[in-house]
C-alpha positions as CSV (number, residue, x, y, z in Angstrom):
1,X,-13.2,-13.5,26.2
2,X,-9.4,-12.4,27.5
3,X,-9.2,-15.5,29.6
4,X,-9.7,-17.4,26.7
5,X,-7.3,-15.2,24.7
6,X,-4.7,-15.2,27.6
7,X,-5.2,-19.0,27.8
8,X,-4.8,-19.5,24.2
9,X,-1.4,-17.6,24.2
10,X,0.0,-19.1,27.1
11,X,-0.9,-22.2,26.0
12,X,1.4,-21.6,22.8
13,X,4.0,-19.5,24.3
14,X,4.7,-23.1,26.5
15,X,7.2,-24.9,23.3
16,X,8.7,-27.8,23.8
17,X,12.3,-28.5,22.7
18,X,12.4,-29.0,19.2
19,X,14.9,-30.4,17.1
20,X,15.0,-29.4,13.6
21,X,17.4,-30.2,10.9
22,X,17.7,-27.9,8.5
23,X,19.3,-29.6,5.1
24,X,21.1,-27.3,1.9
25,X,18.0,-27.8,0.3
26,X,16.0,-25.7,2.8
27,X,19.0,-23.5,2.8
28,X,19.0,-22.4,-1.1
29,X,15.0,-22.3,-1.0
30,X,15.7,-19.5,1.6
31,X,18.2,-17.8,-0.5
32,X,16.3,-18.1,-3.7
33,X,14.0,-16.6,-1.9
34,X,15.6,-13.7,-0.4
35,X,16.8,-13.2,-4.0
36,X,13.6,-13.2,-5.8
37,X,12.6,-10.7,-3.1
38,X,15.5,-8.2,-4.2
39,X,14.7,-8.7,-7.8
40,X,11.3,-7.9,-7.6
41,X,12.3,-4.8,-5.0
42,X,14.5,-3.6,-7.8
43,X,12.0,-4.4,-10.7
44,X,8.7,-2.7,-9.0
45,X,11.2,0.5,-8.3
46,X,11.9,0.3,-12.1
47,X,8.7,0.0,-13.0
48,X,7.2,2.9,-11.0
49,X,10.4,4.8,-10.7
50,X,8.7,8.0,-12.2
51,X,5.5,7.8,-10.0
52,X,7.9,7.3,-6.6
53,X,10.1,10.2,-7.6
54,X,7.2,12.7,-8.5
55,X,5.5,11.7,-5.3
56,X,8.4,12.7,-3.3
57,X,9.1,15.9,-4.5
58,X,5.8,16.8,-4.4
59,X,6.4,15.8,-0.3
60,X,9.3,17.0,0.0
61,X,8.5,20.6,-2.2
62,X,10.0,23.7,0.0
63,X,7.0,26.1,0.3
64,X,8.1,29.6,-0.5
């Protein structure tokens, strides 16, 4: 079974050359996407703000 694996990963490390074009449609798909990431980053954090901050000071809570 790790011949097979090994074989099986060698086989796809070995890449040809590839040539790839990458137009300013693929471009702003990437950035929407990178934005729409952020967004929702910022709008989970917003929404569970309260919960995230209670769970770290309970963490973080010097003992005395």
């Amino acid at each position: 079974m790790k011949k097979i694996i090994l074989s099986i990963f060698i086989l796809i490390a070995q890449t040809n050359t590839v040539h790839a074009y990458l137009d300013p449609g693929s471009i702003s798909l990437f950035i929407q996407g990178l934005i729409a990431g952020i967004v929702g980053l910022f709008g989970a954090i917003g929404i569970y703000g309260n919960k995230i901050k209670s769970f770290l000071k309970k963490l973080f809570k010097k003992r005395k």
